[in-house]
Backbone as JSON, one array per atom type, in Angstrom:
{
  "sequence": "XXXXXXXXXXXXXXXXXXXXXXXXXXXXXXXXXXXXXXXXXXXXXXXXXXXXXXXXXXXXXXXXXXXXXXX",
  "N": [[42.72, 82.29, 126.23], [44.22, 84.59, 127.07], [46.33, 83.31, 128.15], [47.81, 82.68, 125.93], [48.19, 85.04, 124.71], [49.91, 86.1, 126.9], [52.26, 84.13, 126.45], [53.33, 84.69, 124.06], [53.85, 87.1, 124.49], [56.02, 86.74, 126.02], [57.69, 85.16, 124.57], [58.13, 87.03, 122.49], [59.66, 89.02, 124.06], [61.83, 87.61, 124.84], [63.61, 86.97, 121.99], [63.6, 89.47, 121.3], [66.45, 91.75, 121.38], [67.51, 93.91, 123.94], [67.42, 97.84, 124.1], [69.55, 98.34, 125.87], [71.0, 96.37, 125.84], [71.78, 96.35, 122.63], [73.51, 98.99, 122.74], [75.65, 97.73, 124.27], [76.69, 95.83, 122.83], [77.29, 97.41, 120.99], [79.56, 99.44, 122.38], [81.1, 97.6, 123.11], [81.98, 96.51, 120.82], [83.66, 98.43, 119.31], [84.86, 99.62, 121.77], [86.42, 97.0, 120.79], [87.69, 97.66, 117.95], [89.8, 99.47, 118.77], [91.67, 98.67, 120.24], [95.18, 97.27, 119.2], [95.37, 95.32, 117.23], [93.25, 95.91, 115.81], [93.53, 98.25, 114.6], [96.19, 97.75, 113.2], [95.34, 96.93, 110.81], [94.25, 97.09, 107.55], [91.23, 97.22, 107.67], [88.49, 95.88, 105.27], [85.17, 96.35, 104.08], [83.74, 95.17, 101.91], [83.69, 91.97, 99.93], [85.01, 92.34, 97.16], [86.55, 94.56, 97.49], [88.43, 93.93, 99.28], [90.1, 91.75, 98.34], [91.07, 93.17, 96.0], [92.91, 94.76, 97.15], [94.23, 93.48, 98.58], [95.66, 91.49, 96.42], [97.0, 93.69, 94.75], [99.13, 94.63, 97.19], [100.12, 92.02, 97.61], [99.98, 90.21, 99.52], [98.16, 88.49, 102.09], [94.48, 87.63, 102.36], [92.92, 88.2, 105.36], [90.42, 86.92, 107.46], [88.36, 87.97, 109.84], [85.35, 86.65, 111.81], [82.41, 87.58, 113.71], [80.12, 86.87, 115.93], [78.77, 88.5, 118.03], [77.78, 90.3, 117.37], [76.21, 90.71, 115.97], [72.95, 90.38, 114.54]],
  "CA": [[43.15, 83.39, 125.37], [45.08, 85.51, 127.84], [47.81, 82.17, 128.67], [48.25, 82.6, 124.9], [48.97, 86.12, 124.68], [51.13, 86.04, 127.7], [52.97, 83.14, 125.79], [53.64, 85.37, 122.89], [54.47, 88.42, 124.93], [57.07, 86.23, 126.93], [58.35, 84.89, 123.46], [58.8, 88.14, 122.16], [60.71, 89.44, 125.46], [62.87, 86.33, 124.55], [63.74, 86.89, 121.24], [64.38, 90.78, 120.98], [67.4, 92.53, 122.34], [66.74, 95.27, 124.71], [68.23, 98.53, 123.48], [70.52, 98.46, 126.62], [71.47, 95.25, 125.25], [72.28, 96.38, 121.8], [74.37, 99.86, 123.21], [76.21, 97.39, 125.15], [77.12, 95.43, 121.99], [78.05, 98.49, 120.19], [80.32, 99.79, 122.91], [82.39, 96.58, 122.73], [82.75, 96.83, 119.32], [84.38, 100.14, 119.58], [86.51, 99.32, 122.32], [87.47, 96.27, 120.2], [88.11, 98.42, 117.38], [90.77, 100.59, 119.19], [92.89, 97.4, 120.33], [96.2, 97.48, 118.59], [95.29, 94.6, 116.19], [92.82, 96.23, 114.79], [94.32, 99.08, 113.84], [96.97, 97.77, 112.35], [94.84, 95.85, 109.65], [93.52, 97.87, 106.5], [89.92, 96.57, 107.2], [87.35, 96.16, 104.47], [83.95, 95.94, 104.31], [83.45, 94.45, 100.78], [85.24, 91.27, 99.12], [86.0, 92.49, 96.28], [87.52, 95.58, 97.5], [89.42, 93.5, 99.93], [90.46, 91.1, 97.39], [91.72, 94.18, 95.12], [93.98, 95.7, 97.79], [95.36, 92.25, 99.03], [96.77, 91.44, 94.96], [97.89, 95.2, 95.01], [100.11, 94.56, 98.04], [100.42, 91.22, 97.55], [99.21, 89.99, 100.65], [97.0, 87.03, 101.99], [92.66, 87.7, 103.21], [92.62, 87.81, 106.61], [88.69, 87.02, 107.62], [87.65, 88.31, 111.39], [84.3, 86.29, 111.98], [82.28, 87.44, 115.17], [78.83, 86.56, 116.28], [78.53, 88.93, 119.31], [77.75, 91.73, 117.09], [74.92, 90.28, 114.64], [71.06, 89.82, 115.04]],
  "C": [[44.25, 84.21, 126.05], [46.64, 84.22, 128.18], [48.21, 82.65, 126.86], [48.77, 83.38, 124.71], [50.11, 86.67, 125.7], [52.43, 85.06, 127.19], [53.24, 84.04, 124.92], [54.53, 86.77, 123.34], [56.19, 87.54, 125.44], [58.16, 85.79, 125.46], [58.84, 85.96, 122.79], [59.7, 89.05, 122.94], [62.26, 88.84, 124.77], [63.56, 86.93, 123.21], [64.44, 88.2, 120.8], [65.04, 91.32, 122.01], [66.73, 93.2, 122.62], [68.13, 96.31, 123.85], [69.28, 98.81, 124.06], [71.19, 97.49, 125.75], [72.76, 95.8, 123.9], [73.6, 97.75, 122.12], [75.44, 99.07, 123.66], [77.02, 96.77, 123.73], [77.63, 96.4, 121.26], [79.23, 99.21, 121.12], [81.49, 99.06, 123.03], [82.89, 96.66, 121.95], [83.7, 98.06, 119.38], [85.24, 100.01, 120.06], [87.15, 98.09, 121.61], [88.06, 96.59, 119.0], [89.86, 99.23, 117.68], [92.2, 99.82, 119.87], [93.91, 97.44, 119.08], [96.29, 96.4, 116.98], [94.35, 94.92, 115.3], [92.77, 97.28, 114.11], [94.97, 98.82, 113.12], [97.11, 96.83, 111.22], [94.19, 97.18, 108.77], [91.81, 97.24, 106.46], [88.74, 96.98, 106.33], [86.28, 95.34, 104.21], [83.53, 94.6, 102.94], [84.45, 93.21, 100.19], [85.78, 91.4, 98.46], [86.74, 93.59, 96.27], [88.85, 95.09, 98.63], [90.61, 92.87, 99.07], [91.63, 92.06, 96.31], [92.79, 94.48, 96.03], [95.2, 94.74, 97.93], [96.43, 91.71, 97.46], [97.52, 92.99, 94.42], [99.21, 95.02, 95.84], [100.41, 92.93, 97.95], [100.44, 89.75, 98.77], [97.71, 88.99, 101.11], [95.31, 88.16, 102.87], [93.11, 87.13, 104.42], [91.14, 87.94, 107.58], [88.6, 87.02, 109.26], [86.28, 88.15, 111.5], [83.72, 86.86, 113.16], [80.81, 87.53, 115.12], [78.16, 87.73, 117.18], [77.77, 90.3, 118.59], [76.27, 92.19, 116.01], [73.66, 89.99, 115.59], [71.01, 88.58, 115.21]]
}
Protein backbone atom coordinates (compact mmCIF):
# COMPACT_ATOMS: atom_id res chain seq x y z
CA UNK A 1 0.00 0.00 0.00
CA UNK A 2 2.55 2.64 0.93
CA UNK A 3 4.97 1.63 -2.60
CA UNK A 4 1.63 2.57 -4.19
CA UNK A 5 1.02 5.79 -2.70
CA UNK A 6 4.59 6.79 -3.01
CA UNK A 7 4.09 5.82 -6.78
CA UNK A 8 1.28 8.23 -7.11
CA UNK A 9 2.86 10.95 -5.05
CA UNK A 10 6.06 10.67 -7.33
CA UNK A 11 3.64 10.71 -10.43
CA UNK A 12 2.01 13.65 -9.35
CA UNK A 13 5.47 15.55 -8.55
CA UNK A 14 6.05 14.53 -12.27
CA UNK A 15 3.25 15.80 -13.89
CA UNK A 16 2.52 19.26 -12.14
CA UNK A 17 4.55 22.37 -12.64
CA UNK A 18 5.92 23.90 -9.58
CA UNK A 19 4.74 27.47 -9.20
CA UNK A 20 8.46 28.55 -9.54
CA UNK A 21 8.18 26.75 -12.66
CA UNK A 22 5.14 28.44 -13.96
CA UNK A 23 6.54 32.33 -12.77
CA UNK A 24 9.46 31.35 -14.72
CA UNK A 25 7.30 30.66 -17.80
CA UNK A 26 5.42 33.79 -17.37
CA UNK A 27 8.49 35.96 -17.07
CA UNK A 28 9.72 34.74 -20.47
CA UNK A 29 6.70 35.46 -21.97
CA UNK A 30 6.92 39.04 -21.04
CA UNK A 31 10.36 39.46 -21.87
CA UNK A 32 9.37 37.86 -25.22
CA UNK A 33 6.64 40.18 -25.55
CA UNK A 34 8.86 43.36 -25.36
CA UNK A 35 11.30 42.07 -28.25
CA UNK A 36 10.93 44.32 -31.22
CA UNK A 37 8.97 41.73 -33.28
CA UNK A 38 6.47 41.60 -31.17
CA UNK A 39 5.61 44.83 -30.91
CA UNK A 40 5.51 45.57 -34.14
CA UNK A 41 2.62 43.00 -34.91
CA UNK A 42 -1.12 44.05 -34.08
CA UNK A 43 -1.57 40.75 -32.07
CA UNK A 44 -4.94 39.08 -31.65
CA UNK A 45 -6.30 36.82 -29.48
CA UNK A 46 -9.41 35.67 -31.47
CA UNK A 47 -9.64 34.43 -35.28
CA UNK A 48 -12.17 36.10 -36.24
CA UNK A 49 -11.09 39.35 -34.97
CA UNK A 50 -7.78 38.68 -36.52
CA UNK A 51 -9.23 37.67 -39.71
CA UNK A 52 -11.41 41.05 -39.69
CA UNK A 53 -8.43 43.40 -39.26
CA UNK A 54 -6.14 41.45 -41.75
CA UNK A 55 -9.15 42.04 -44.88
CA UNK A 56 -9.40 45.66 -43.40
CA UNK A 57 -5.70 46.26 -44.08
CA UNK A 58 -5.40 43.89 -46.47
CA UNK A 59 -2.80 41.90 -45.10
CA UNK A 60 -1.83 38.10 -44.76
CA UNK A 61 -2.48 35.85 -40.86
CA UNK A 62 0.57 35.60 -39.37
CA UNK A 63 0.18 32.48 -36.70
CA UNK A 64 2.97 32.51 -33.67
CA UNK A 65 2.64 28.82 -32.30
CA UNK A 66 4.56 28.19 -28.92
CA UNK A 67 4.45 25.28 -26.58
CA UNK A 68 6.63 26.68 -23.74
CA UNK A 69 3.79 28.59 -22.45
CA UNK A 70 0.79 25.93 -22.34
CA UNK A 71 -0.19 23.14 -19.77
Amino acid sequence: MLVRVMLALAALLVTCPSVAQENDLEAEYAKKLEKKFAKSVDWRQEIAAAKKACREKNVPIIAYFTRSYSP
